[in-house]
C-alpha positions in Angstrom: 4.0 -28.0 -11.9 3.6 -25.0 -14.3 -0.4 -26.0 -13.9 -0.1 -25.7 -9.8 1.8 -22.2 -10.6 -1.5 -20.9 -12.7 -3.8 -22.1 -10.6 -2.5 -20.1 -7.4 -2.3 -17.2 -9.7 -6.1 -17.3 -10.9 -6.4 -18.1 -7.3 -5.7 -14.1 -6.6 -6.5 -12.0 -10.0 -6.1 -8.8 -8.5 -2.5 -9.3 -6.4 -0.9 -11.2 -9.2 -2.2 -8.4 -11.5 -1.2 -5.9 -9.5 2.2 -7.3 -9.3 2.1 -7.5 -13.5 1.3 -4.2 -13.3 4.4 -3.3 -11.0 6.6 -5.4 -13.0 5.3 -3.8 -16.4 6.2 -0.3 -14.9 9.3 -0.9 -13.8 10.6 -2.6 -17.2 9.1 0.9 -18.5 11.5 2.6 -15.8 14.3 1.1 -17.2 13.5 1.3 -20.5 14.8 4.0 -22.9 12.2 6.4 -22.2 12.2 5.2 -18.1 11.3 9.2 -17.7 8.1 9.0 -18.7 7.4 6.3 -16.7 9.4 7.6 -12.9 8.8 11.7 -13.5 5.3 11.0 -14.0 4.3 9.0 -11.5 6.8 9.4 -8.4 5.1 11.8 -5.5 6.5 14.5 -3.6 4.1 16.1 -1.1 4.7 19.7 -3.0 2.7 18.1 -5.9 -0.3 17.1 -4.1 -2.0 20.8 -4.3 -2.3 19.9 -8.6 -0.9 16.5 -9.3 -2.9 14.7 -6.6 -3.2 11.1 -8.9 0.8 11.0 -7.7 -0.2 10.4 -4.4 -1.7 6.9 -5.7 0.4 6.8 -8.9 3.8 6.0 -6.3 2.7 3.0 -5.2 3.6 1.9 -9.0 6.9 2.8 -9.5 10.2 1.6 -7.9 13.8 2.4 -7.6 15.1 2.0 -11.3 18.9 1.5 -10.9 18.3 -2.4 -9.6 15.7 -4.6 -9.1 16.2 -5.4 -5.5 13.5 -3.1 -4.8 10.5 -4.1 -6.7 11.8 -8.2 -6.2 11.5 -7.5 -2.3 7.5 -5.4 -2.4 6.8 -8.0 -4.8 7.0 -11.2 -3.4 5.9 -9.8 0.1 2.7 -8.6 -1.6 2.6 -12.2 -3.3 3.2 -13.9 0.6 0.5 -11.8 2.1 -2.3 -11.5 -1.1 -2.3 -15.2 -1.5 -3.9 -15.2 2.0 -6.0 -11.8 2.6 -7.4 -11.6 -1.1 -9.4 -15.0 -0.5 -9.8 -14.0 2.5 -11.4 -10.7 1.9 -12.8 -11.0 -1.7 -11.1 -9.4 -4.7 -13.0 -6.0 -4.2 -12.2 -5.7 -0.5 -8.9 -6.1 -1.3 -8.0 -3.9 -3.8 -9.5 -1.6 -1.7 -7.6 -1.8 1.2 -4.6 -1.9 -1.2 -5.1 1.2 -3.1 -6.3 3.0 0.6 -3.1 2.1 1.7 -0.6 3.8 -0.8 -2.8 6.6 -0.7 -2.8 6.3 3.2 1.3 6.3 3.4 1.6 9.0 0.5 -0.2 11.3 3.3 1.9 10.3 5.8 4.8 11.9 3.9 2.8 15.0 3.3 2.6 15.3 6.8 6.2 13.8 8.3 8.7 14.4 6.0 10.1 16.8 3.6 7.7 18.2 1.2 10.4 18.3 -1.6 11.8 14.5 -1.4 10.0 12.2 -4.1 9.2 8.9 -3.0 8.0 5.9 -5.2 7.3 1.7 -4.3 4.3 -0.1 -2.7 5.9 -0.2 0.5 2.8 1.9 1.7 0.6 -1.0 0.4 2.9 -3.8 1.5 2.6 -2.4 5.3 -1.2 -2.1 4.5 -1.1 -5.7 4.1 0.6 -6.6 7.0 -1.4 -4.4 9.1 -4.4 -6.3 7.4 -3.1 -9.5 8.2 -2.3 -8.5 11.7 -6.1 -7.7 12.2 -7.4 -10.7 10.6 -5.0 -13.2 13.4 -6.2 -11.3 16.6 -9.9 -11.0 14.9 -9.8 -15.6 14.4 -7.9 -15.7 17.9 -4.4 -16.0 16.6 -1.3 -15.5 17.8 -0.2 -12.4 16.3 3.2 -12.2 18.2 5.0 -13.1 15.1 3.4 -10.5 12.4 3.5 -7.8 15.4 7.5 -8.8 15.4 7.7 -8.4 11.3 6.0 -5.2 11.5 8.3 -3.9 14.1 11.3 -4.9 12.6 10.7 -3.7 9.4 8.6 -0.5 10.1 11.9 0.1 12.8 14.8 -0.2 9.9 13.4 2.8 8.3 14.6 4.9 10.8 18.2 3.2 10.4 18.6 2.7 6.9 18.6 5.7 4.7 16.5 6.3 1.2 13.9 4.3 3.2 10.3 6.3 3.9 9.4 5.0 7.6 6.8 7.7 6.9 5.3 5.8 3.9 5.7 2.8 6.2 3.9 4.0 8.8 0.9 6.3 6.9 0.5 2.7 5.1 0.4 0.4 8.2 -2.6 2.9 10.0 -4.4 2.7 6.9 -4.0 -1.0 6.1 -5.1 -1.6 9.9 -7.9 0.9 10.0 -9.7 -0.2 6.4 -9.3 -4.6 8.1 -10.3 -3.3 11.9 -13.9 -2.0 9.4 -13.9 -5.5 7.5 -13.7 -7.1 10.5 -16.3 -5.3 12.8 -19.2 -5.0 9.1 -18.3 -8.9 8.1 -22.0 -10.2 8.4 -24.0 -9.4 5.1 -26.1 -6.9 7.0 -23.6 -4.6 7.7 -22.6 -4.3 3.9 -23.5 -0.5 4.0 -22.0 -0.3 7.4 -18.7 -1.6 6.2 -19.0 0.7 3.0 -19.4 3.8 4.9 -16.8 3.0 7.1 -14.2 2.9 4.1 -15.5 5.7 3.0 -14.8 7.6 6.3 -11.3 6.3 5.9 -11.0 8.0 2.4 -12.5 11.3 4.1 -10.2 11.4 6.3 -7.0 10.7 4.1 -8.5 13.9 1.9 -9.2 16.5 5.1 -5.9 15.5 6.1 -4.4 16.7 2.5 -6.2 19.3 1.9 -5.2 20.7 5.5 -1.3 20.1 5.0 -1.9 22.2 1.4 -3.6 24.8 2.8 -0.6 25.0 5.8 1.5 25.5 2.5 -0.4 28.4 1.1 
């Protein structure tokens, strides 16, 4: 049995390293010196204008008075990368998941209030599903189940407080944008297609910031 367990994690390097990585973080958030770890990496959209790396950084750290928080992103990222990273190939995907926090990070710039912090991979987490959502209408699918996960949980955030529907949603966009480009550039002829579609994405996501900071100044 412990051999199964390895296997499915060499199966998808980068989401069980990015969940390492999570993990690692938070057991620094909790740690004696958890400061280092939370002031220096949570985002708030006032820090965007000269501590940009937090808009990315967030995605990282979690709430650190309980673990319920990083337990829940982490073993929907686990559900969802065990199918999309082979799916989409260890690059792709890392792509799409790092687009994605960076994606819901600019949401908050944009929808919420520029002084609140936020931190967790929920960003990436609706990224996924958004992903995943693509990749069921895309093999002729039903979707009507995912669609109904995404609603339901992109919907509590506007019920439950201390959670950032705007993160949710910024994420969710992104995740479905970066998948709807995989999925139109998937023949090997479109590579550079597929790359400058991304890359659009990304241009996007930085006019968008830089516009919000310049609304500030």
């Amino acid at each position: 049995m412990a051999v199964l367990n390895l296997q499915k994690f060499q199966q998808v390097p980068i989401t069980s390293g990015l969940l390492a990585l999570n993990v690692i973080i938070w057991l620094g958030q909790i740690s004696p010196v958890g400061y280092l770890f939370t002031n220096q990496m949570f985002f708030a959209p006032l820090f965007a204008a000269f501590e940009p790396w937090r808009m990315l950084t967030a995605g990282f750290v979690h709430d650190w008075t309980g673990p319920f928080h990083i337990l829940l992103n982490s073993y929907a990222i686990w559900i969802f990368g065990r199918i999309l990273e082979p799916l989409l190939g260890p690059v792709r995907f890392l792509v799409m998941y790092l687009t994605a926090i960076v994606g819901g990070s600019v949401a908050v710039m944009w929808l919420s209030d520029p002084q609140v912090p936020v931190v967790g991979a929920s960003g990436a987490l609706f990224g996924l599903m958004g992903a995943y959502f693509i990749v069921v209408r895309s093999t002729g699918g039903n979707s009507t189940q995912i669609f109904t996960l995404i609603a339901i949980n992109l919907g509590l955030g506007f019920f439950v407080s201390g959670i950032s529907w705007e993160g949710h949603l910024g994420g969710l966009v992104t995740g479905l944008a970066i998948a709807g480009i995989y999925s139109q550039t998937r023949p090997s002829d479109k590579r550079v297609q597929q790359i400058f579609g991304v890359l659009l994405v990304w241009g996007v996501l930085y006019g968008l910031t830089m516009l919000k900071i310049s609304s500030w100044m």
